[in-house]
DSSP file (Angstrom, degrees, kcal/mol; ACC not computed):
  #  RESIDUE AA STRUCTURE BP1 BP2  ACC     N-H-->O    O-->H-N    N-H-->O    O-->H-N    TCO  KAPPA ALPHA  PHI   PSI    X-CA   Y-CA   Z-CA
    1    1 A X     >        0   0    0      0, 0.0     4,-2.1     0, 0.0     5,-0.1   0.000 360.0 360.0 360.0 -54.4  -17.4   91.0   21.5
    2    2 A X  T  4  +     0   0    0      1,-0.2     4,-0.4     2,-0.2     5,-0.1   0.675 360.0  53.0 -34.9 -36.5  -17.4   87.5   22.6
    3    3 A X  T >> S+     0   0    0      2,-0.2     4,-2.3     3,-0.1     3,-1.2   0.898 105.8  55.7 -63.4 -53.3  -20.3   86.7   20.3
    4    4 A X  H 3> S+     0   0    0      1,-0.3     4,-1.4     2,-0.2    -2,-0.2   0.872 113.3  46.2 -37.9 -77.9  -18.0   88.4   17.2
    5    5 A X  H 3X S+     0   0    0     -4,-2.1     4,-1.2     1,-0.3    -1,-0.3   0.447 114.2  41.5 -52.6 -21.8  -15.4   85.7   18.2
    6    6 A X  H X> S+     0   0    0     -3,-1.2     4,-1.7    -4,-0.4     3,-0.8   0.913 120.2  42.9 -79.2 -44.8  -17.4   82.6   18.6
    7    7 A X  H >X S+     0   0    0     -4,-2.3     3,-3.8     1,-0.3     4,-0.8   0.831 116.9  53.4 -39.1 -71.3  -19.5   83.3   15.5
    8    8 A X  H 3X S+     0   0    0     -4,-1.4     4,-0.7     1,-0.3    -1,-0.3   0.666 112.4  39.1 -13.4 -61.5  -16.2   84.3   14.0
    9    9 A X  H << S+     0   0    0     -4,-1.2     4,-0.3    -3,-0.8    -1,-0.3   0.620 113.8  57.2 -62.2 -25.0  -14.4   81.0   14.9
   10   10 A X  H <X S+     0   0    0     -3,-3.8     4,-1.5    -4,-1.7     3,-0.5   0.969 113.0  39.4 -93.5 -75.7  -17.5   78.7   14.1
   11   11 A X  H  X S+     0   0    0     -4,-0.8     4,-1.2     1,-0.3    -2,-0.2   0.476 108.9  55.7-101.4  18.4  -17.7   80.0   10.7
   12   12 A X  H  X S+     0   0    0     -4,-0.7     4,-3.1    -5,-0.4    -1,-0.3   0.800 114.0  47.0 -75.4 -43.0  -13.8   80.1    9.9
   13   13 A X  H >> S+     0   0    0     -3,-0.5     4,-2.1    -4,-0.3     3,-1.7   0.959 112.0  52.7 -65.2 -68.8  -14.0   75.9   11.0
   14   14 A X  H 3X S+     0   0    0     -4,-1.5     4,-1.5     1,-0.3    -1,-0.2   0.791 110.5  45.9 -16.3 -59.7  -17.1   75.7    8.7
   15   15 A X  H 3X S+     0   0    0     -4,-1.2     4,-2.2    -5,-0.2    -1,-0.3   0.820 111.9  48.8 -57.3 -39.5  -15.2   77.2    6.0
   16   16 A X  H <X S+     0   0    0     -4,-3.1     4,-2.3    -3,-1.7    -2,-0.2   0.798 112.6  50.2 -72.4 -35.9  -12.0   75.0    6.5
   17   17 A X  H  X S+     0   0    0     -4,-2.1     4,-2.3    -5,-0.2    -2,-0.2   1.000 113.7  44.1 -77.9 -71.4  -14.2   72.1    6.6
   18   18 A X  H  X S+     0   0    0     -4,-1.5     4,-1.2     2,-0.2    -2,-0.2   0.842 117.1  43.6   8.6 -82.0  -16.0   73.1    3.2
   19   19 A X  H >X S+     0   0    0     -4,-2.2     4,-4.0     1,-0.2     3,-1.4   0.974 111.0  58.0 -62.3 -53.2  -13.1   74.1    1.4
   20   20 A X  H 3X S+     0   0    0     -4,-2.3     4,-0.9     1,-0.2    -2,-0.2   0.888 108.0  45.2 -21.6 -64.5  -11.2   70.8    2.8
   21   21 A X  H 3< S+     0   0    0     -4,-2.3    -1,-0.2     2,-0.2    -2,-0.2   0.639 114.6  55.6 -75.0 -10.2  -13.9   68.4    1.3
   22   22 A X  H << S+     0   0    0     -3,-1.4     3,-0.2    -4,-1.2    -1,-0.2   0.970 107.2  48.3 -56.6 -58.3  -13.6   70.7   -2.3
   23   23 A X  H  < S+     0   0    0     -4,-4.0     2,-0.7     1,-0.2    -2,-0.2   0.640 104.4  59.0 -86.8 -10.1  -10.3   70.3   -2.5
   24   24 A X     <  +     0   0    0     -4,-0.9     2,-0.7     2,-0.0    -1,-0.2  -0.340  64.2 165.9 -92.4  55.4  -10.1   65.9   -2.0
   25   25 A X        -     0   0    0     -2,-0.7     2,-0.2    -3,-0.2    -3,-0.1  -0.589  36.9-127.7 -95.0 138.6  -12.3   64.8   -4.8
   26   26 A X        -     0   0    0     -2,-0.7     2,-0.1     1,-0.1    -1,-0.1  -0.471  17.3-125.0 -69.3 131.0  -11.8   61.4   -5.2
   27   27 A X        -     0   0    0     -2,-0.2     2,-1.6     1,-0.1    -1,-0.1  -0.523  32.2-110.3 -75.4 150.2  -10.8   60.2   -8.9
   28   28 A X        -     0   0    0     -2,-0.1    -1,-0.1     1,-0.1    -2,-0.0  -0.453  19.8-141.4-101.5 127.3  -13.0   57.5  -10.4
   29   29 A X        -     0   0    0     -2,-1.6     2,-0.5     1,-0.1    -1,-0.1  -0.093  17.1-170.1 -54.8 116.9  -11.7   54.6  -10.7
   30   30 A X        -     0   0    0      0, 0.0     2,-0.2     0, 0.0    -1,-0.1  -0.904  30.3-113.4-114.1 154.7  -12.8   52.8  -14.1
   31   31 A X        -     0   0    0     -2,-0.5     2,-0.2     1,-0.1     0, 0.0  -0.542  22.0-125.5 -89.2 155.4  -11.8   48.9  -14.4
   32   32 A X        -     0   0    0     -2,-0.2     2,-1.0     1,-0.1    -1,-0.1  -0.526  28.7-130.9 -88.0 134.0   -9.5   48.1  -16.8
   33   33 A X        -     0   0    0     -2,-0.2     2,-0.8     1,-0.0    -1,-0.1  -0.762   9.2-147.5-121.4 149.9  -10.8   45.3  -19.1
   34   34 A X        -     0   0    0     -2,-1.0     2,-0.5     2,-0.0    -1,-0.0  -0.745   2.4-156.1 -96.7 103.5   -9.1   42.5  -20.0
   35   35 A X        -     0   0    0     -2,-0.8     2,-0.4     1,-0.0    -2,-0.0  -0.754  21.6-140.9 -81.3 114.6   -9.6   40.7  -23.6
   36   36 A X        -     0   0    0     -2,-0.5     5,-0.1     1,-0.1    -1,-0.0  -0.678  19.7-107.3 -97.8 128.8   -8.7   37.3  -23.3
   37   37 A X     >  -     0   0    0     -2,-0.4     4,-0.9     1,-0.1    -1,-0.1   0.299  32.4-108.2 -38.0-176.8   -6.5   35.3  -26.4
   38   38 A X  H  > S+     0   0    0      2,-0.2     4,-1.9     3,-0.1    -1,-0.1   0.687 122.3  64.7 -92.7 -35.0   -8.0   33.1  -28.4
   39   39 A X  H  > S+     0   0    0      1,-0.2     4,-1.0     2,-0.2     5,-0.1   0.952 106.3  47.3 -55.8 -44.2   -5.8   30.5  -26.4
   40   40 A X  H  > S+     0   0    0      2,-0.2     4,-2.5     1,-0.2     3,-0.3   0.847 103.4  53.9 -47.0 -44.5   -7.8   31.4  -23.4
   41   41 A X  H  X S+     0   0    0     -4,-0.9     4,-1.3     1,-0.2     5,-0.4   0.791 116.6  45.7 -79.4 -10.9  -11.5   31.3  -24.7
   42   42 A X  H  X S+     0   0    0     -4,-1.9     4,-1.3     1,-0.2    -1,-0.2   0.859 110.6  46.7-112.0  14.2  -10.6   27.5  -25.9
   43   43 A X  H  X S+     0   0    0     -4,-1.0     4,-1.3    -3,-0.3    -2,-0.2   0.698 117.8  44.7 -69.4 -35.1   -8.9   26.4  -22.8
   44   44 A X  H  X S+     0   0    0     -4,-2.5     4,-1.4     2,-0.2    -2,-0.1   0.710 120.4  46.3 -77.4 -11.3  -12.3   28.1  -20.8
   45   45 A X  H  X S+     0   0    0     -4,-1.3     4,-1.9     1,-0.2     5,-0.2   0.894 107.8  52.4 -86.3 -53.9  -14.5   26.2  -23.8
   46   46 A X  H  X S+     0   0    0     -4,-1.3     4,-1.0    -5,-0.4    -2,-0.2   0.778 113.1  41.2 -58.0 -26.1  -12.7   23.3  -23.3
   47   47 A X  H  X S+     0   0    0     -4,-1.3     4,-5.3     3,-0.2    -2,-0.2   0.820 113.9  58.0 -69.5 -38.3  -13.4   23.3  -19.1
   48   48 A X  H  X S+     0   0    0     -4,-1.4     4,-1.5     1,-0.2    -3,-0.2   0.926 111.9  37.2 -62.9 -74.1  -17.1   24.5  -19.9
   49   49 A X  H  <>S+     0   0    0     -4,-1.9     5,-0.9     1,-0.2     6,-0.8   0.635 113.7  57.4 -59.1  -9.5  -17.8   21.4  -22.1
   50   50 A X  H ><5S+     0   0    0     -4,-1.0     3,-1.3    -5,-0.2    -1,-0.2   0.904 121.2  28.4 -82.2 -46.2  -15.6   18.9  -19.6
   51   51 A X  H 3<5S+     0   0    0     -4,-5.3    -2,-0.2     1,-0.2    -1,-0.1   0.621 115.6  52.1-101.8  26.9  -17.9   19.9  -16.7
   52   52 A X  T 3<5S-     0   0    0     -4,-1.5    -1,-0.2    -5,-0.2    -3,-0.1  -0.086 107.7-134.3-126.5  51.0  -21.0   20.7  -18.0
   53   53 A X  T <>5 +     0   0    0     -3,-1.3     4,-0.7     1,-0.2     3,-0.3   0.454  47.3 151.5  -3.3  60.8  -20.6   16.8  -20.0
   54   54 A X  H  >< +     0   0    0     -5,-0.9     4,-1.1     1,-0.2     3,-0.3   0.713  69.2  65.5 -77.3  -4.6  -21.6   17.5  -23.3
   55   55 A X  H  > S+     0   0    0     -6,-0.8     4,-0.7     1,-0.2    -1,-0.2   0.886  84.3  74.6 -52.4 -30.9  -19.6   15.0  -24.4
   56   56 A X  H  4 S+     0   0    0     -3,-0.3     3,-0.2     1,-0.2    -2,-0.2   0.943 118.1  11.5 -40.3 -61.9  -22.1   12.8  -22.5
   57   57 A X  H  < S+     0   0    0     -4,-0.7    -1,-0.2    -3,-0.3    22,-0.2   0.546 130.4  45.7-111.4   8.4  -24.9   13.5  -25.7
   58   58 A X  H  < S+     0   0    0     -4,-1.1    20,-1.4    -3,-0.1     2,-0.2   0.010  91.8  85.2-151.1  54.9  -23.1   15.0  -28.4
   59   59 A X     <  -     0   0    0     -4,-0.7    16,-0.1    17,-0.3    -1,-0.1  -0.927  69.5-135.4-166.7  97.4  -20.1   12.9  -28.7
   60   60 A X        -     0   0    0     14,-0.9     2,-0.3    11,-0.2    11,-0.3  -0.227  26.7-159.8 -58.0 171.7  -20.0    9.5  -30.7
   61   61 A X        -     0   0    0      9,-0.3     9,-0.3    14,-0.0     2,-0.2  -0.964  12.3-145.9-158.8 147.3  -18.3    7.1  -28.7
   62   62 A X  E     -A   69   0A   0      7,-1.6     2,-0.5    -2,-0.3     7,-0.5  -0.261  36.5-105.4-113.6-179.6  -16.4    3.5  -29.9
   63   63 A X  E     +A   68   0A   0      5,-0.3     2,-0.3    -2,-0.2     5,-0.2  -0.991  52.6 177.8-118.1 111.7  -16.6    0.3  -27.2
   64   64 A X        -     0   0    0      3,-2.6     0, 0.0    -2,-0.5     0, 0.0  -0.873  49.5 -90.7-132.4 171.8  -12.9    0.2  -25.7
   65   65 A X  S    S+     0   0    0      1,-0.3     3,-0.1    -2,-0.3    -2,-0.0   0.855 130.9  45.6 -44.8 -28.0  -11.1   -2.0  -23.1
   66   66 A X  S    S-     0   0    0      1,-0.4     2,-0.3     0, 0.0    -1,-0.3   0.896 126.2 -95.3 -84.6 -25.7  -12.3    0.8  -20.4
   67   67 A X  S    S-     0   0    0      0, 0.0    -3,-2.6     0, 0.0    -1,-0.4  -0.990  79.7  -9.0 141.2-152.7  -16.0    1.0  -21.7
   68   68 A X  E     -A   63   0A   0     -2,-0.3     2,-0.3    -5,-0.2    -5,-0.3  -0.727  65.5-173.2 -80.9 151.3  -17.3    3.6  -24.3
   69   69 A X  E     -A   62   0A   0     -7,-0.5    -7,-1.6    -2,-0.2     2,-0.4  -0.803  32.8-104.9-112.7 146.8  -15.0    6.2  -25.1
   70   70 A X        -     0   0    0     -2,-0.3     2,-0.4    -9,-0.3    -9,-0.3  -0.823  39.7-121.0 -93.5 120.9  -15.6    9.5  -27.3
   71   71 A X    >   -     0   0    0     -2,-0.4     3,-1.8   -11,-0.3   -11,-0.2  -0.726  20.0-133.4 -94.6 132.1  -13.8    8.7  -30.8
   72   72 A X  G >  S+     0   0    0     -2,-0.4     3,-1.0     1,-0.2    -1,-0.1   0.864 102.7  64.7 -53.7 -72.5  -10.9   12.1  -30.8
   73   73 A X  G 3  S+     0   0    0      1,-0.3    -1,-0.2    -3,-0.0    -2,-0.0   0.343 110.3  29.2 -62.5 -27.1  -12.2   12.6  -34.8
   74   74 A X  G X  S+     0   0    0     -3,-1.8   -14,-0.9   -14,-0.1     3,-0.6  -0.538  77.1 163.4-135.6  67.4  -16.0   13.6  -34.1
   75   75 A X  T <  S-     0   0    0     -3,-1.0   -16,-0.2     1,-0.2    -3,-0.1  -0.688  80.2  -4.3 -56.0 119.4  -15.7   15.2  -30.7
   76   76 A X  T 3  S+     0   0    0     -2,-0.3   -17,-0.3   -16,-0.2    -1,-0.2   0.961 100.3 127.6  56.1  62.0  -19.2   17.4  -30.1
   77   77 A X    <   -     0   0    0     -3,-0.6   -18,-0.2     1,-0.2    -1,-0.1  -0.005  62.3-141.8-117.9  25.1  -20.4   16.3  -33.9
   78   78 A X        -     0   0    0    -20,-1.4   -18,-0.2   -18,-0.1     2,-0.2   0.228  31.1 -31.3  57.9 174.4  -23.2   15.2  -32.7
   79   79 A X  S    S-     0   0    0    -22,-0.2     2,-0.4     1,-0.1   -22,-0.0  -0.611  73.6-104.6 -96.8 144.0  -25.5   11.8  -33.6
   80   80 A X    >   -     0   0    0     -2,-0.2     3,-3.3     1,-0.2    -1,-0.1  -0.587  13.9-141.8 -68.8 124.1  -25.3   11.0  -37.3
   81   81 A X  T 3  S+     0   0    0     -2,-0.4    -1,-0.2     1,-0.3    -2,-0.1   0.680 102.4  52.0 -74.6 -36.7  -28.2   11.9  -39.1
   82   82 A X  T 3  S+     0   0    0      2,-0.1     2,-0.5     0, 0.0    -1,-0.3   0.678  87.4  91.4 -74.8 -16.0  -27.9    8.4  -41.4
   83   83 A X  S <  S-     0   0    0     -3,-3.3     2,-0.8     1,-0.0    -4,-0.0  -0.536  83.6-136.1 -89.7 139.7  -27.7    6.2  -38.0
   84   84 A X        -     0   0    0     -2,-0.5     3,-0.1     1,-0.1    -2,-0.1  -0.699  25.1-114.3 -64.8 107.6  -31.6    5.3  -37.4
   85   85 A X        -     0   0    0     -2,-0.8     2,-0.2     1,-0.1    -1,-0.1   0.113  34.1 -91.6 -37.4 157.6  -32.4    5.8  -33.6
   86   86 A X        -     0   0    0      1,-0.1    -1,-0.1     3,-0.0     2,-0.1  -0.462  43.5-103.2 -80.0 147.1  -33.4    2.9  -31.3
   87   87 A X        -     0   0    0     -2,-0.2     2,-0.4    -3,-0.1    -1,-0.1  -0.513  35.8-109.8 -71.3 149.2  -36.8    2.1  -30.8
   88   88 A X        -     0   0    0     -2,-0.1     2,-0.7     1,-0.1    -1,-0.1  -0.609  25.1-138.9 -69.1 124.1  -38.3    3.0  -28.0
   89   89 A X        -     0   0    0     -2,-0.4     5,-0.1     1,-0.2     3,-0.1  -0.602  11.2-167.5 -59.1 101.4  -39.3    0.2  -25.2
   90   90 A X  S >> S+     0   0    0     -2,-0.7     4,-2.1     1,-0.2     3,-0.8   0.834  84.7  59.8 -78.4 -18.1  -42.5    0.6  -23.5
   91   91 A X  T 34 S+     0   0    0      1,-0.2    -1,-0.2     2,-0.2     4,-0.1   0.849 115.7  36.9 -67.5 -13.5  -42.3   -1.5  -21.1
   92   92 A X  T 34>S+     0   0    0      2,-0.1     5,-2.1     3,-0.1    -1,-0.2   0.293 107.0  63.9-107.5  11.4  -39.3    0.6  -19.9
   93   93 A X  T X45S+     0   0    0     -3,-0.8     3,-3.3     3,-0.1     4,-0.2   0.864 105.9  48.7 -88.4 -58.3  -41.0    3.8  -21.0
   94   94 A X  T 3<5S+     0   0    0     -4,-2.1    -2,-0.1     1,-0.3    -1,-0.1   0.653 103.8  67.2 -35.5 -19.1  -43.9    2.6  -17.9
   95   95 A X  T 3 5S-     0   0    0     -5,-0.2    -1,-0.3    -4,-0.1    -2,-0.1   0.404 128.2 -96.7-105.1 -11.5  -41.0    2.2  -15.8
   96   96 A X  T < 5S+     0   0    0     -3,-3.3    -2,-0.2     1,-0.2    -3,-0.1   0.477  83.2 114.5 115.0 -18.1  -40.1    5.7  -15.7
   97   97 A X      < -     0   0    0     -5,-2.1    -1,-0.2    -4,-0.2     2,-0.2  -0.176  44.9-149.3 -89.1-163.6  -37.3    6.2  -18.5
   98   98 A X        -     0   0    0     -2,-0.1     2,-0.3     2,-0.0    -9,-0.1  -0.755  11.3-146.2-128.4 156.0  -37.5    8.3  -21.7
   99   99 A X        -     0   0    0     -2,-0.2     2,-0.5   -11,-0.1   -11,-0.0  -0.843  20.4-168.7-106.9 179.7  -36.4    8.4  -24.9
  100  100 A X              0   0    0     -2,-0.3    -2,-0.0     1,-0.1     0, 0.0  -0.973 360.0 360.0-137.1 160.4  -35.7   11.6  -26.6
  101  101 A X              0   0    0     -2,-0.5    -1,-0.1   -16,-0.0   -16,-0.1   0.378 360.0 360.0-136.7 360.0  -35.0   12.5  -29.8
């Protein structure tokens, strides 16, 4: 009789435990996605191109009181196809710099 009652008690907790973990199913969470204005992707366009300096090569620039400056009217238009590049130095090519074109 003692046997009935453990078996008996062991597989009532089995069952409780069993049924417990049936009944909690966890929902799944999906992330919500976020579509960002059109004000957003050119304030994040405008941060990419301030720190990752493409004004630096694809940005004319005028001679001002501070030094060269990027003229506001061909911001990122790139070098004008009519101005001729500078010639390249060799003695300062030997020296370690580049040009590229």
């Amino acid at each position: 009789m003692k046997k009935l009652f453990r078996f008996s008690a062991m597989f009532l907790t089995a069952s409780a435990i069993l049924l417990a973990g049936c009944g909690n199913n966890p929902k799944t969470v999906t992330p919500e996605v976020v579509v960002p204005t059109d004000a957003q992707l050119i304030q994040k366009g405008e941060y990419l191109v301030t720190i990752a300096g493409c004004h630096d090569c694809h940005s004319p620039k005028e001679m001002s009181p501070q030094g060269p400056m990027v003229i506001p009217a061909l911001m990122l238009s790139g070098y004008p196809a009519e101005r001729p590049l500078p010639k390249a130095d060799a003695e300062v090519i030997k020296k370690g710099w580049s040009l590229i074109k």
